[in-house]
VEXVO-425677 format. One record per residue (C-alpha): residue in one letter; y, x, z. Coordinates in nm, 3 decimals, padded with zeros to 5 digits. Layout:
BEGIN
+------+---------+---------+---------+
: type :   north :    east :      up :
+------+---------+---------+---------+
:    a :       Y :       X :       Z :
...
+------+---------+---------+---------+
REM end
This chain:
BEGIN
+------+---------+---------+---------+
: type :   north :    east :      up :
+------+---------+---------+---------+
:    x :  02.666 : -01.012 : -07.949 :
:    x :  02.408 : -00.760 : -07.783 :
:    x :  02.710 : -00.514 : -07.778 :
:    x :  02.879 : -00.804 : -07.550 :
:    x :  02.579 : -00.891 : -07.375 :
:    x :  02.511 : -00.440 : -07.267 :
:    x :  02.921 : -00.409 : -07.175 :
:    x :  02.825 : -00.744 : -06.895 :
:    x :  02.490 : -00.653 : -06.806 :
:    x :  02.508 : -00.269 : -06.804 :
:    x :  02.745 : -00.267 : -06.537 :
:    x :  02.568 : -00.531 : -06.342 :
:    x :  02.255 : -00.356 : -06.414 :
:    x :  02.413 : -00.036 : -06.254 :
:    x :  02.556 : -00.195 : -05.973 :
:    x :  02.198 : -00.313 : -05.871 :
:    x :  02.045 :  00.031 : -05.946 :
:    x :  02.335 :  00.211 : -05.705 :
:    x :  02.256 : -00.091 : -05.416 :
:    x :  01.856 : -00.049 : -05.434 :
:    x :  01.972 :  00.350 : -05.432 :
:    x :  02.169 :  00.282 : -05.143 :
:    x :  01.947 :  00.052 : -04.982 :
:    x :  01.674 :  00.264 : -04.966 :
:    x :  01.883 :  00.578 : -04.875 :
:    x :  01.968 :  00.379 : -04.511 :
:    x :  01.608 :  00.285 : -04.451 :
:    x :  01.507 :  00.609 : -04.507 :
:    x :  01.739 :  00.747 : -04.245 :
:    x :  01.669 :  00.441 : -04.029 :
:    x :  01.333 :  00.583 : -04.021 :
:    x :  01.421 :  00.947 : -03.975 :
:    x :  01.641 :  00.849 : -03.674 :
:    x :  01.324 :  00.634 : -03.550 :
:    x :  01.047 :  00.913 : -03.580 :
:    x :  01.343 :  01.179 : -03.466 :
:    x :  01.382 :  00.914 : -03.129 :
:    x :  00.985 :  00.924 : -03.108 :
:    x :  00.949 :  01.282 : -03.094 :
:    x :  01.237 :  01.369 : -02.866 :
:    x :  01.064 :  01.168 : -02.637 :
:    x :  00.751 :  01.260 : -02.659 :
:    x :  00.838 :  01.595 : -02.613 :
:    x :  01.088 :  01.557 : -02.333 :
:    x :  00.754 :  01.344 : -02.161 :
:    x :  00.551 :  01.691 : -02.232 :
:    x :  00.798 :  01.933 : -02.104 :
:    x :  00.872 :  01.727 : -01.807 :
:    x :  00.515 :  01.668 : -01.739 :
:    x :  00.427 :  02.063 : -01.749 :
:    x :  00.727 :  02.079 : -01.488 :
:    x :  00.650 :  01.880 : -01.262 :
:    x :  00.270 :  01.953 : -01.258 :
:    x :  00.396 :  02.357 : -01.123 :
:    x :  00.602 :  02.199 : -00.864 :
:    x :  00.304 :  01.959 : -00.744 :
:    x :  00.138 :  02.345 : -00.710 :
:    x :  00.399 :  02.450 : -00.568 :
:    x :  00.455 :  02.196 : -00.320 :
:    x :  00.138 :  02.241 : -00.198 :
:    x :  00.160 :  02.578 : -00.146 :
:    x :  00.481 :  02.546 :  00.045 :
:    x :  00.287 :  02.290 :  00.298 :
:    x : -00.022 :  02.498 :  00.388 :
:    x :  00.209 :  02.789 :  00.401 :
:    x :  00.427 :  02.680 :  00.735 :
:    x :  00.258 :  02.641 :  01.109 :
:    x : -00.036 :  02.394 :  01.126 :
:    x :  00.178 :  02.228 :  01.374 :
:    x :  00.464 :  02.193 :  01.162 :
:    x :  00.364 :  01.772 :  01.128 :
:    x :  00.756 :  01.726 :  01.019 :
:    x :  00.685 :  01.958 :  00.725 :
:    x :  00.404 :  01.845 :  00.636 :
:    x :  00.534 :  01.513 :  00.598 :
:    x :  00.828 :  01.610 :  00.388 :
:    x :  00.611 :  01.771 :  00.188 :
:    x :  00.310 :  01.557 :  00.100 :
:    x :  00.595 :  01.283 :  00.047 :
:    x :  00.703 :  01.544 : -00.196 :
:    x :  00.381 :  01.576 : -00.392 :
:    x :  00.333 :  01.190 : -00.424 :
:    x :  00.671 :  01.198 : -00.563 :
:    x :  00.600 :  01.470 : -00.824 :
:    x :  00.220 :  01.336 : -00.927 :
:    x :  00.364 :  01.002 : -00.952 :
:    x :  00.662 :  01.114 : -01.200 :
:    x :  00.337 :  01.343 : -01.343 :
:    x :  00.139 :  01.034 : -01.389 :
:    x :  00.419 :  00.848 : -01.575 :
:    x :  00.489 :  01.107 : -01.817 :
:    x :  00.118 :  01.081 : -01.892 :
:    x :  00.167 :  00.703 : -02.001 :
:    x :  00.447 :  00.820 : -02.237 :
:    x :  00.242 :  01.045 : -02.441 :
:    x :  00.060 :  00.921 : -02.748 :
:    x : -00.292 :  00.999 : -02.553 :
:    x : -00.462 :  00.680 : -02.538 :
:    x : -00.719 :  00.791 : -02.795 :
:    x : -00.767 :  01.104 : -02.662 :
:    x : -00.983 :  01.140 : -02.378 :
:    x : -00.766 :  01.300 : -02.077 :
:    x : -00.891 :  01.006 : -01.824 :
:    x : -01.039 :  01.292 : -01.590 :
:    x : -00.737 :  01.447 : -01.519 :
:    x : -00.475 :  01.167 : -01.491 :
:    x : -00.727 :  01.047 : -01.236 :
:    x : -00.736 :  01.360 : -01.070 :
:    x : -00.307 :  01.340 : -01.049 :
:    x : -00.342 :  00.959 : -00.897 :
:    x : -00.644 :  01.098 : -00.645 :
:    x : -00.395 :  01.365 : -00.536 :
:    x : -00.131 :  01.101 : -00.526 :
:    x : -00.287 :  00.841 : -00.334 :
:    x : -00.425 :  01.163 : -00.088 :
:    x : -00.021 :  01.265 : -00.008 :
:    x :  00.090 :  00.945 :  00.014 :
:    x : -00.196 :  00.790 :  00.276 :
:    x : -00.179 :  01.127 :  00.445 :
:    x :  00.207 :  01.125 :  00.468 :
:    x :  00.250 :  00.757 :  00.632 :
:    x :  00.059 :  00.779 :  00.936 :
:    x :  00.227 :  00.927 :  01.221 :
:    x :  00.115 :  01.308 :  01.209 :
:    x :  00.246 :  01.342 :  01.535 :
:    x :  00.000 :  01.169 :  01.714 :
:    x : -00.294 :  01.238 :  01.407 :
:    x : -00.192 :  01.533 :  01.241 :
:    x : -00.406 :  01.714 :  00.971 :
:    x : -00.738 :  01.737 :  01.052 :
:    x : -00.933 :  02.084 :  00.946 :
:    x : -01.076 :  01.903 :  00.634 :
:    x : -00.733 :  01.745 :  00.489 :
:    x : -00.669 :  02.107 :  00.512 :
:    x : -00.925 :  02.259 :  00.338 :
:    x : -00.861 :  01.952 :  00.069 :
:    x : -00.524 :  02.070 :  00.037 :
:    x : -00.631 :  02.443 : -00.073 :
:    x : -00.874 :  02.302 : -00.273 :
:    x : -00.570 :  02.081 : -00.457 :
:    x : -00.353 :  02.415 : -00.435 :
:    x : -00.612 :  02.604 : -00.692 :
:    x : -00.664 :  02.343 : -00.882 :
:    x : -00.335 :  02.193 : -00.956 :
:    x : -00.267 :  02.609 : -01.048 :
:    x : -00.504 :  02.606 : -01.314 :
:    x : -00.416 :  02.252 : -01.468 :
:    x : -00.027 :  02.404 : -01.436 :
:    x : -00.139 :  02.734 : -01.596 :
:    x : -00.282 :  02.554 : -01.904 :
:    x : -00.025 :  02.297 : -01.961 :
:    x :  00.228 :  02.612 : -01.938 :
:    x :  00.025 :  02.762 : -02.217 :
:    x :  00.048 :  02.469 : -02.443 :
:    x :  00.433 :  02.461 : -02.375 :
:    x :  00.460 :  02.778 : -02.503 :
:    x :  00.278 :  02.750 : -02.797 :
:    x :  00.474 :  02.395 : -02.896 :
:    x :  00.769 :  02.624 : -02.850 :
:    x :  00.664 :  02.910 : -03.066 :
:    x :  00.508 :  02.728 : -03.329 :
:    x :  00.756 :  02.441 : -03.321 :
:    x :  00.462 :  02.187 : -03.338 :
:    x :  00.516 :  01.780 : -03.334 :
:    x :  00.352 :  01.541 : -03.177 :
:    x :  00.446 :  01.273 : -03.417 :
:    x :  00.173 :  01.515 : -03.610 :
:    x : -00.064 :  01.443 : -03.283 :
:    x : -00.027 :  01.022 : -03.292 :
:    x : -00.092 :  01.085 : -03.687 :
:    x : -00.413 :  01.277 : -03.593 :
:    x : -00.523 :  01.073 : -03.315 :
:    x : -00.474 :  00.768 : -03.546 :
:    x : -00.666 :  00.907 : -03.874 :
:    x : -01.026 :  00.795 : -03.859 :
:    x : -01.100 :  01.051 : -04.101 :
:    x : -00.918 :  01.338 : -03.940 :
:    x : -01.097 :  01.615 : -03.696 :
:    x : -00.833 :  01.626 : -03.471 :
:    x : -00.752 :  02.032 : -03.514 :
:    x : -00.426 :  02.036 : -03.324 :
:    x : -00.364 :  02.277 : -03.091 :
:    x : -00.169 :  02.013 : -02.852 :
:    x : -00.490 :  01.783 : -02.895 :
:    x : -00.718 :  02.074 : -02.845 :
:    x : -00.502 :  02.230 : -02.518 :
:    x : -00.541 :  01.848 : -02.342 :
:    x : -00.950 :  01.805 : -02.444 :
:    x : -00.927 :  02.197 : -02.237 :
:    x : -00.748 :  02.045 : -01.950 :
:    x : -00.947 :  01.722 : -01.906 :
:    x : -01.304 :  01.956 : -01.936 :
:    x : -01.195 :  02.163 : -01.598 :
:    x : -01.134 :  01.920 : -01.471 :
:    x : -01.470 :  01.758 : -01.533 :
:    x : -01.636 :  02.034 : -01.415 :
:    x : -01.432 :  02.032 : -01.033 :
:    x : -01.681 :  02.040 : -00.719 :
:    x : -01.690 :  01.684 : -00.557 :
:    x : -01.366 :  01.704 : -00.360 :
:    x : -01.359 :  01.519 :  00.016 :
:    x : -01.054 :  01.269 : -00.031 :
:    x : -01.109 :  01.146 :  00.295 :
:    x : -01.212 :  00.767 :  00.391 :
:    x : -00.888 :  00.602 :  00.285 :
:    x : -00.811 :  00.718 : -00.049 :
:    x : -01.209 :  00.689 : -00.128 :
:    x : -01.256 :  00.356 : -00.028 :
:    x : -00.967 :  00.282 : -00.301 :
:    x : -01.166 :  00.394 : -00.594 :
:    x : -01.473 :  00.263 : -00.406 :
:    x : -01.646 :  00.027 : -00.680 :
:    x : -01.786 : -00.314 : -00.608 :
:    x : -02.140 : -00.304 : -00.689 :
:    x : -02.453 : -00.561 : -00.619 :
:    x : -02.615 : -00.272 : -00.387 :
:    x : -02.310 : -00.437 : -00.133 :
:    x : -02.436 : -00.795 : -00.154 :
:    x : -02.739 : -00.901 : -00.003 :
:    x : -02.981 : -01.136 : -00.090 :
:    x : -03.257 : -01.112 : -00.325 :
:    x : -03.228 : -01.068 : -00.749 :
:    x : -03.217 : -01.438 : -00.925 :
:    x : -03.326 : -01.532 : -01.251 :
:    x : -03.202 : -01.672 : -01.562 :
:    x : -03.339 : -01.971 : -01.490 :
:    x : -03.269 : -02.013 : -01.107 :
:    x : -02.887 : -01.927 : -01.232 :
:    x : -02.918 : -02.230 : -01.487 :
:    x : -03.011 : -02.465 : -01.207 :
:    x : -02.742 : -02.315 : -01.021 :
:    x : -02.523 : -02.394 : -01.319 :
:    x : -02.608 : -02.745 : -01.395 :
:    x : -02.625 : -02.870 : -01.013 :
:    x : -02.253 : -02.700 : -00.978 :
:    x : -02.113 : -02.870 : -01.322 :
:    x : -02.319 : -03.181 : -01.309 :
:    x : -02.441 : -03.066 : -01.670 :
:    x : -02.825 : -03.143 : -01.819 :
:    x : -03.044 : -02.811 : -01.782 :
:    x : -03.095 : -02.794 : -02.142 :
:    x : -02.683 : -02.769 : -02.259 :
:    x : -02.657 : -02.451 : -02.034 :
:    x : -02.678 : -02.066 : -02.233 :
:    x : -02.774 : -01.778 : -01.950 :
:    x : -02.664 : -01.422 : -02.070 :
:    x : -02.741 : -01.121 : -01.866 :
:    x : -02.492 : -00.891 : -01.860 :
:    x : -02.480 : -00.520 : -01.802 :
:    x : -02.865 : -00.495 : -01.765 :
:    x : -03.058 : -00.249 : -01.560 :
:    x : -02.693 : -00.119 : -01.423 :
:    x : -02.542 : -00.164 : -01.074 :
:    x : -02.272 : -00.403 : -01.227 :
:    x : -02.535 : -00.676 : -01.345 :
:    x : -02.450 : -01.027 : -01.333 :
:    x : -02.508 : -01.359 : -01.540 :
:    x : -02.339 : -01.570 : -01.778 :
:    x : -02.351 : -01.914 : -01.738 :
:    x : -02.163 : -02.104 : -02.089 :
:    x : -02.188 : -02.495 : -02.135 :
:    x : -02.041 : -02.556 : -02.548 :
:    x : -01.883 : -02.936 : -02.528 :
:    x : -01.675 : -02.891 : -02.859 :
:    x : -01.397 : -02.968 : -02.967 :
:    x : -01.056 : -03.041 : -02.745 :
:    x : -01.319 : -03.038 : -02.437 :
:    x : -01.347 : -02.645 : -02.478 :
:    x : -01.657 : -02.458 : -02.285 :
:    x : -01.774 : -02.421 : -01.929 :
:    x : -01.824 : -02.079 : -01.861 :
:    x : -01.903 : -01.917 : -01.485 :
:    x : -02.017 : -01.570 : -01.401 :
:    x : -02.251 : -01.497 : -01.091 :
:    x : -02.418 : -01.200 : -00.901 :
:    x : -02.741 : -01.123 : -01.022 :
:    x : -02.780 : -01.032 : -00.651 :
:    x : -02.805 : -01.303 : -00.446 :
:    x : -02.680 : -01.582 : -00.758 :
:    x : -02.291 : -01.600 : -00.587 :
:    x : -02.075 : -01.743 : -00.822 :
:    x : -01.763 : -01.504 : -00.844 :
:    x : -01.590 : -01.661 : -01.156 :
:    x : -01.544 : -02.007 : -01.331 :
:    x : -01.275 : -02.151 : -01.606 :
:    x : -01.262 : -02.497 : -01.814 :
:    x : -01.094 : -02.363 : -02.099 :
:    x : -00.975 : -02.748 : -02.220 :
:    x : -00.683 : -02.866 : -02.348 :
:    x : -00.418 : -02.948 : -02.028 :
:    x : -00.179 : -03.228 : -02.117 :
:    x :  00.162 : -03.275 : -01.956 :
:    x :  00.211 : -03.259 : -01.576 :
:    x :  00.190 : -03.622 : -01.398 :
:    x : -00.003 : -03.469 : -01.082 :
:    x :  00.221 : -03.374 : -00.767 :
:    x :  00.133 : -03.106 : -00.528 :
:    x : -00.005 : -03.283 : -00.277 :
:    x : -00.284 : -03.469 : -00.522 :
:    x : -00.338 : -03.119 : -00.686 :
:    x : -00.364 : -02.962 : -00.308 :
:    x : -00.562 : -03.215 : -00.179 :
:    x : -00.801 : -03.196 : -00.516 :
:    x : -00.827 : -02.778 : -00.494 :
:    x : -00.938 : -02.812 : -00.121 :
:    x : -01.201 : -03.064 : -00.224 :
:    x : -01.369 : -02.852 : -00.490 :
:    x : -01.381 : -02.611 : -00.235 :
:    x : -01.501 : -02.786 :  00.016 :
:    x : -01.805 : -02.879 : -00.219 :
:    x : -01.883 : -02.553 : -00.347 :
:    x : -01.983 : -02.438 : -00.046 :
:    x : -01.645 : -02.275 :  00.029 :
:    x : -01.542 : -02.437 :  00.376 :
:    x : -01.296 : -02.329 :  00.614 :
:    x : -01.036 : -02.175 :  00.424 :
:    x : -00.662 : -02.184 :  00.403 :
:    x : -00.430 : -02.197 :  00.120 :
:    x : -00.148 : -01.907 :  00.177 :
:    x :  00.038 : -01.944 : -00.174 :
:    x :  00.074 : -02.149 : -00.510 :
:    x :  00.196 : -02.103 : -00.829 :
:    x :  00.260 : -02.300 : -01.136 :
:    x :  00.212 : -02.182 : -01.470 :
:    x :  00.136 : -02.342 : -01.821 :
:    x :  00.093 : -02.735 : -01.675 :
:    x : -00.164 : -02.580 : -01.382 :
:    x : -00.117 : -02.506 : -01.045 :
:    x : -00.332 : -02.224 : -00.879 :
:    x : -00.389 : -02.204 : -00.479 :
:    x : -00.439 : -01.844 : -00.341 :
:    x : -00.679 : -01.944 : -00.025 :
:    x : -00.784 : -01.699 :  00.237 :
:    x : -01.057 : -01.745 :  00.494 :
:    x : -01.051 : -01.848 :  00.848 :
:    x : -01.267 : -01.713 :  01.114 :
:    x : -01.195 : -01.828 :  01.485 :
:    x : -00.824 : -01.915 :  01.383 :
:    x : -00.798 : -01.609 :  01.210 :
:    x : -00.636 : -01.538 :  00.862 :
:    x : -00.901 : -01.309 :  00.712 :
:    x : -00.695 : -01.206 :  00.388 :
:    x : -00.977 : -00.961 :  00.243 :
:    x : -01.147 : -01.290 :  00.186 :
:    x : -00.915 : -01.444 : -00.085 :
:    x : -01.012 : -01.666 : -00.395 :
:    x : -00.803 : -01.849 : -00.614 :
:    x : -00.843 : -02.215 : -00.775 :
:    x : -00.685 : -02.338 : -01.056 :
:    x : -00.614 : -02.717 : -01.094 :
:    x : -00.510 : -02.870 : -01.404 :
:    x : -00.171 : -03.107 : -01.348 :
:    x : -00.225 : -03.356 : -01.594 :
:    x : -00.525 : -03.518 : -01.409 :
:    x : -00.586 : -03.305 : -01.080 :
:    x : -00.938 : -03.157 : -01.206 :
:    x : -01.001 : -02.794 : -01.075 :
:    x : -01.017 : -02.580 : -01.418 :
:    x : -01.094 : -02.217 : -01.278 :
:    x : -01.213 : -02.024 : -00.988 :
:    x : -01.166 : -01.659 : -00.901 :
:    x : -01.371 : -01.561 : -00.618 :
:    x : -01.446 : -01.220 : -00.653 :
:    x : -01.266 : -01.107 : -00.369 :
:    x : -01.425 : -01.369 : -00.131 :
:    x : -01.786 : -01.282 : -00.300 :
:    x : -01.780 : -00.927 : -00.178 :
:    x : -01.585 : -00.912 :  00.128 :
:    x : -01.711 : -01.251 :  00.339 :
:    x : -01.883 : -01.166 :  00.612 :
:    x : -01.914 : -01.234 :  00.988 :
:    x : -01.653 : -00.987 :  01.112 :
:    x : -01.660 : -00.912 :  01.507 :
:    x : -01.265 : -00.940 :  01.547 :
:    x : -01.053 : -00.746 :  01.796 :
:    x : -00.865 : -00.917 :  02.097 :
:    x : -00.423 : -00.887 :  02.039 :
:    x : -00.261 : -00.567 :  02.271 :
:    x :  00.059 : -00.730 :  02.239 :
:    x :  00.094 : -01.083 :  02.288 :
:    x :  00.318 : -01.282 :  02.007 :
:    x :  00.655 : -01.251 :  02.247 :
:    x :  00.626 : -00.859 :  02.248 :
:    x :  00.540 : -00.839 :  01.875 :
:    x :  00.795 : -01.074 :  01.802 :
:    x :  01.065 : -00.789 :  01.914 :
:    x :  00.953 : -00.580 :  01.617 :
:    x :  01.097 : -00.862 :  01.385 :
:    x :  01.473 : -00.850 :  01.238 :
:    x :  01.680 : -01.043 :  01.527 :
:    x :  01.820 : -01.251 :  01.262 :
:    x :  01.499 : -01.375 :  01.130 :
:    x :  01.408 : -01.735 :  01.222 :
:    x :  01.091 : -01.793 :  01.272 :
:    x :  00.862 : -02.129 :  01.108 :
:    x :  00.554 : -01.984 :  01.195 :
:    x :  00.292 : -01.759 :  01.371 :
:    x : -00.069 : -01.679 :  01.394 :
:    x : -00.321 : -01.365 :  01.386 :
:    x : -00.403 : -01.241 :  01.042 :
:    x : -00.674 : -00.972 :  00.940 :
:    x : -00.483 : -00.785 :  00.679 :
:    x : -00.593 : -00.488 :  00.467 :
:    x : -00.355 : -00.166 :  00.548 :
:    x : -00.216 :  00.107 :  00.367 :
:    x : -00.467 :  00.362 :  00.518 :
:    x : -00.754 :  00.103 :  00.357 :
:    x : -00.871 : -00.013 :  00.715 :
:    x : -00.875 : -00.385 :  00.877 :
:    x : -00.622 : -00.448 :  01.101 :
:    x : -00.570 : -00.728 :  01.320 :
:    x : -00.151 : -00.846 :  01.290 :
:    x :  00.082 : -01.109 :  01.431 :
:    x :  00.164 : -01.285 :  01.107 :
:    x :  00.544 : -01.425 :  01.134 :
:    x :  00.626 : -01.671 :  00.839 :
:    x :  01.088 : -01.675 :  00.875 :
:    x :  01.385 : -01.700 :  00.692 :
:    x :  01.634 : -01.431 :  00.711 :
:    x :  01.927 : -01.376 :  00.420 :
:    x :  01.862 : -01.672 :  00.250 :
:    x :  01.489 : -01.606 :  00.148 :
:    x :  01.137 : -01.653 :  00.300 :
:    x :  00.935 : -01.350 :  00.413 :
:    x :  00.604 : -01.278 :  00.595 :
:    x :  00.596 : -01.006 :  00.834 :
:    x :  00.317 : -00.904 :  00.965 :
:    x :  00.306 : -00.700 :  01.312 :
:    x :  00.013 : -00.490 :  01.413 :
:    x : -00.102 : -00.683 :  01.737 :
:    x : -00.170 : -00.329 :  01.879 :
:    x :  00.101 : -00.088 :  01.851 :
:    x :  00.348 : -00.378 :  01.738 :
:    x :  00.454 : -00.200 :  01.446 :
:    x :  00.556 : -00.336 :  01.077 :
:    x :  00.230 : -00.319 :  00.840 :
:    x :  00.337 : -00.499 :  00.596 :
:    x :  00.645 : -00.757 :  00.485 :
:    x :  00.624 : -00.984 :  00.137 :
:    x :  00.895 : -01.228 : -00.045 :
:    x :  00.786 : -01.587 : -00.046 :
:    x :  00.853 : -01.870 : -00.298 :
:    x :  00.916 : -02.163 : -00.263 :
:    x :  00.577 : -02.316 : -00.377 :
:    x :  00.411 : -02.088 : -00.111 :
:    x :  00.564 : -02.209 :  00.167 :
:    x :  00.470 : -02.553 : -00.009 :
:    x :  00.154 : -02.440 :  00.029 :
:    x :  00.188 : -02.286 :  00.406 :
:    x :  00.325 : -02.601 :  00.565 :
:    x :  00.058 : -02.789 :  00.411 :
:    x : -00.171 : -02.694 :  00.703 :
+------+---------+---------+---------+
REM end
C-alpha cells in the first residue's frame, strides 16, 4: 500500500518540486532583468548628464567668444544653454539622489537656465547684453568648467572601477550605512563648490523668480494669538472658546498662525492660516464630507462671489472654473479701474451639493494687492487687434495687467476668441502690440468669463 501510495505521490511530489524550481528560476531573472533595466538607466542619466554639463561650458564659451555685437549669436546660443541645463536638470531627476543632498547645484543648473532663457527672449537687438550679463556669463563659464571637470572625474572612475549605482540607491537607502561610495562622495564634492560660489548677479528677472514671499513685504503691524482668534470666530461665526491658535514658524520671516475649529465627526475641521503681519487670511478649507452634486453653476457662482464679497474681498472677477471631486473652484482676479490685475488671483472652492464655499486660496492676492498706478494703452484695441490670427473670432476684449516672461507688469489687450475649434486668450502688449502670452480655455472658463 505505501509502495502504491510513493509510485502516485513521488511523481506528483517531483512535479511540484521541478514547478517551485522553475518558478523561482523566472522570478529570479524577472528581477535581474528589473535591477539590469534600473542600472542601465541610471547610468545612461549619469553619462548623459556629465555630457551635457561640458557642452553647457562650452556653449558659453562659444558666446562670449564672438563680437559683443554679435546679438544673433548670442541668441542662438543662450537658447542653446537653456536647452542643455534643462536636459542637465532632467537627468538630475533620474538619478537615485533624493537623499543625497545635491540641492545647491541643481539649483545652480535651473539659475543658469532661467538666466539664458530670460536673456535669450527679449529682442537683443534693441537691448542687447548689458556689461554685467557679461561679466555673469564668465562667471557661469568658470564655474560650469569646474562642475564639468568633476563630474568628468567621477565618469571615469565609474568606468574604471565598473561601479553601480543600484549599489548607490542601496547606500542612500541603509539607515545604518556611512554612505562610502565614491559616486556618493564625487556628488557631496560637487554640491560643496558650489556652496561656496560668490553671490552671482542674475539680474532682476531671473531674481525676482526665486524671490521668496516673506512678512517683511506686507505691511501692517504683528497680531496676536488672540486678535487672530477673534479674527477667526467673527469670519466662521464660531464661539471664541472652540477656536485652537498655533504659531507657526516662530521668530522666522515665514511666521504665520493657525487657526483650527474640531466639529467631529462627518462635519470635519475648520482650519485657516493668516499673516502674522498684518492678520491677512491667505488660506481656508472645510474639510467635510461633500455629497452628490444638485447645485448648478450659476447658484455655485453666485454663492463664491458672495463669500467674497463678505470677506472683505470686493471687486474681483472670476476668469476660470473647474470641477473636481463634487466642488467647483473659481480662479478670480482683481479689478482696478476696469483693469484685469492677474498678479492678484485667489481661488474659492464651493461645495456642489449645497453651494457652501469650502476653501480659499488667497495667497497670491495677500501679497501682491496693492494700489498700482497703471499705464495709459500705446495702441488702441483696433491696432492690437492686427497682432491676432485673422481667423480668430473675437467674444471679448479688455486691458489686463499680466505678469511677463522677463518677471515685469505689463499692461495687454486681453482678446478672449475662437479659432480651430477651441477657445484661447491672447493677450497683446498695449505698447509694442506684440504676443505676451496665449492660453487654451475650457469650457467651464468661458462659463465663468461670460458670467460678467
Amino acid at each position: 500500500m505505501y509502495q502504491r501510495l510513493s509510485s502516485i505521490l513521488f511523481p506528483i511530489m517531483s512535479l511540484l518540486f521541478i514547478g517551485a524550481a522553475f518558478w523561482g528560476y523566472q522570478e529570479h531573472q524577472e528581477k535581474n532583468s528589473i535591477l539590469i533595466k534600473a542600472e542601465n538607466q541610471y547610468q545612461r542619466a549619469f553619462h548623459d548628464l556629465t555630457y551635457h554639463v561640458e557642452q553647457v561650458h562650452q556653449q558659453l564659451g562659444n558666446t562670449l567668444a564672438v563680437n559683443s555685437t554679435s546679438q544673433s549669436y548670442h541668441r542662438k546660443g543662450l537658447v542653446n544653454v537653456w536647452r542643455l541645463t534643462s536636459q542637465a536638470q532632467n537627468e538630475i531627476s533620474q538619478l537615485p539622489l533624493t537623499l543625497l543632498p545635491f540641492n545647491k547645484a541643481e539649483d545652480f543648473l535651473s539659475h543658469i537656465s532661467n538666466f539664458a532663457y530670460k536673456t535669450a527672449v527679449r529682442d537683443l537687438t534693441k537691448e542687447p547684453l548689458s556689461p554685467d550679463e557679461f561679466k555673469t556669463m564668465k562667471t557661469l563659464y568658470a564655474k560650469s568648467e569646474e562642475i564639468s571637470k568633476e563630474l568628468l572625474g567621477m565618469q571615469q572612475t565609474v568606468l574604471a572601477n565598473n561601479l553601480r549605482w543600484m549599489d548607490v540607491e542601496v547606500a542612500l537607502a541603509s539607515e545604518n550605512s556611512n554612505n562610502d561610495n565614491a559616486i556618493i562622495d564625487g556628488f557631496k564634492t560637487v554640491d560643496q563648490k558650489v556652496s561656496e560660489y560668490p553671490e552671482i548677479n542674475w539680474g532682476p528677472s531671473v531674481a525676482s523668480m526665486y524671490q521668496k514671499r516673506t512678512i517683511s513685504m506686507l505691511s501692517g503691524n504683528q497680531v496676536t494669538p488672540e486678535e487672530i482668534r477673534k479674527q477667526a470666530a467673527k469670519f466662521l461665526n464660531a464661539p471664541d472658546a472652540d477656536i485652537r491658535v498655533v504659531e507657526n514658524g516662530k521668530g522666522t520671516e515665514y511666521a504665520s498662525y493657525s487657526a483650527t475649529v474640531d466639529r467631529g465627526g462627518d462635519d470635519g475641521k475648520l482650519q485657516m492660516d493668516f499673516t502674522q503681519k498684518g492678520g491677512q487670511l491667505i488660506w481656508f478649507m472645510n474639510s467635510r464630507e461633500i455629497g452628490d452634486k444638485k447645485i448648478d453653476f450659476e447658484r455655485a457662482k453666485a454663492a463664491a462671489d458672495s463669500f467674497l464679497n463678505e470677506h472683505g474681498f470686493e471687486g474681483m472677477q472670476a476668469v476660470s472654473y473647474d470641477l473636481f471631486n463634487n466642488t467647483g473652484s473659481f480662479t478670480y482676479v482683481g479689478l482696478q479701474s476696469g483693469v484685469l490685475i492677474y498678479p492678484e488671483k485667489l481661488t474659492v472652492k464651493v461645495a456642489l451639493d449645497n453651494g457652501e464655499p469650502v476653501g480659499l486660496q488667497a495667497n497670491d492676492y495677500v501679497y501682491e494687492h496693492h494700489k498700482r498706478k497703471l499705464p495709459s494703452p500705446i495702441l488702441t484695441k483696433a491696432e492690437a487687434r492686427k497682432a491676432l490670427n485673422k481667423d480668430m473670432k473675437v467674444q471679448n476684449e479688455q486691458l489686463a495687467l499680466i505678469d511677463n516672461e522677463m518677471g515685469g507688469e505689463v499692461l495687454c489687450y486681453e482678446y478672449t476668441g475662437r479659432i480651430n475649434g477651441s477657445l484661447y486668450r491672447v493677450y497683446i502688449n498695449s505698447e509694442t502690440g506684440l504676443e505676451e502670452s496665449i492660453e487654451e480655455m475650457t469650457a467651464n472658463d468661458s462659463q465663468a468669463v461670460s458670467d460678467k
